[in-house]
C-alpha positions as CSV (number, residue, x, y, z in Angstrom):
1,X,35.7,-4.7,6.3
2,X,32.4,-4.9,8.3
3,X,31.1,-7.4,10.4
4,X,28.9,-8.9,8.0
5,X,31.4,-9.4,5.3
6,X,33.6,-10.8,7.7
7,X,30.8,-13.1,8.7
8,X,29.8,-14.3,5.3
9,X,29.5,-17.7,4.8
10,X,30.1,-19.0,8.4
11,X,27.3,-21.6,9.7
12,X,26.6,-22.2,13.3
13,X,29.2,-24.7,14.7
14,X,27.4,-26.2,17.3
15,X,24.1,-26.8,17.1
16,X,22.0,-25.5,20.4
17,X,20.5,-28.5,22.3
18,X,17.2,-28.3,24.7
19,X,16.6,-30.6,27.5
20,X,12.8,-32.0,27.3
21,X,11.2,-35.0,28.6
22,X,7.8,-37.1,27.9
23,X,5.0,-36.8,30.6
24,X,3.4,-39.8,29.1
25,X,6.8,-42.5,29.1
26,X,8.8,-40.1,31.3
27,X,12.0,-40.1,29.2
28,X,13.8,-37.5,29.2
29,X,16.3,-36.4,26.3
30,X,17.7,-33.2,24.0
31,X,16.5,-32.0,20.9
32,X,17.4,-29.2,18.5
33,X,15.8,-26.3,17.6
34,X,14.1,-27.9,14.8
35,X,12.5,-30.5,16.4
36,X,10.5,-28.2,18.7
37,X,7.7,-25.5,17.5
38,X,6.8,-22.3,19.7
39,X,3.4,-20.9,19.5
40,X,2.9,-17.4,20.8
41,X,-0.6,-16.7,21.9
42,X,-2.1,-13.5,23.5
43,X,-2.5,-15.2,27.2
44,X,-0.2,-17.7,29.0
45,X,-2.7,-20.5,28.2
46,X,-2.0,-19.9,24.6
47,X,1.6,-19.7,24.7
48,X,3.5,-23.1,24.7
49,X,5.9,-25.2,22.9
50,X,5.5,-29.0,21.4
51,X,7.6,-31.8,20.2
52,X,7.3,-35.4,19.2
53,X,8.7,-38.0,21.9
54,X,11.5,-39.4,20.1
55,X,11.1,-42.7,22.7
56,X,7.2,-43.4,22.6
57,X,6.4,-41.0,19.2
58,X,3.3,-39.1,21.4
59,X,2.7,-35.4,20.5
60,X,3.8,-33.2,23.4
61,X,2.2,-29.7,24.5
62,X,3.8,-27.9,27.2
63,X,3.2,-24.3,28.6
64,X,6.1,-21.7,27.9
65,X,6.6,-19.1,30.1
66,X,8.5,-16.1,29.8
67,X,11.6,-17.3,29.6
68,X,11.6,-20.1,28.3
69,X,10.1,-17.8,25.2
70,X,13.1,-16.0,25.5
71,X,15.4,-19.4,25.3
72,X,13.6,-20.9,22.3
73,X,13.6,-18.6,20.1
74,X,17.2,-17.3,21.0
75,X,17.9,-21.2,20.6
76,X,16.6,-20.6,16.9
77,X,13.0,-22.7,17.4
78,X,10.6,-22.2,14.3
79,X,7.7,-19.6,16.5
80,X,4.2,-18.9,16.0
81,X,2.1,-16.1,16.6
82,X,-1.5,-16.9,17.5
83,X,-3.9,-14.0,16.5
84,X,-7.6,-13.8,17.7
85,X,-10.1,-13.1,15.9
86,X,-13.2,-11.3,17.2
């Protein structure tokens, strides 16, 4: 049997939570993979990741290093790549 026959059909038990919080109302709470969006630009000023405050509905933008690249999209969050055109 291989691994991905053994595999079939299973779903991710437990869904993987991040830990954000609102720089406009300050709260601070988890959301899932699917509430967050990674964009992946060609410079650290173009790489970040947003949400919607689930307290005060405002549309977050914050930078995304390295790793925290490396968490959100190993957490499963929908990514981005930004392109330039010249």
């Amino acid at each position: 049997m291989s691994v991905v026959t053994a595999f079939a059909g299973m779903r991710r038990v437990v869904d993987v939570m991040f830990k954000a919080a609102c720089p406009d109302c300050r709260a601070g709470f988890e959301l899932t993979a699917s509430a967050l969006r990674l964009a992946i630009g060609a410079s650290s000023r173009t790489t970040f990741y947003s949400f919607t405050c689930p307290e005060c509905g405002i549309a977050v933008r914050k930078p995304a290093g390295e790793r925290i690249v490396e968490l959100l999209t190993g957490g499963g969050v929908r990514t981005l790549r930004l392109h330039s055109t010249l």
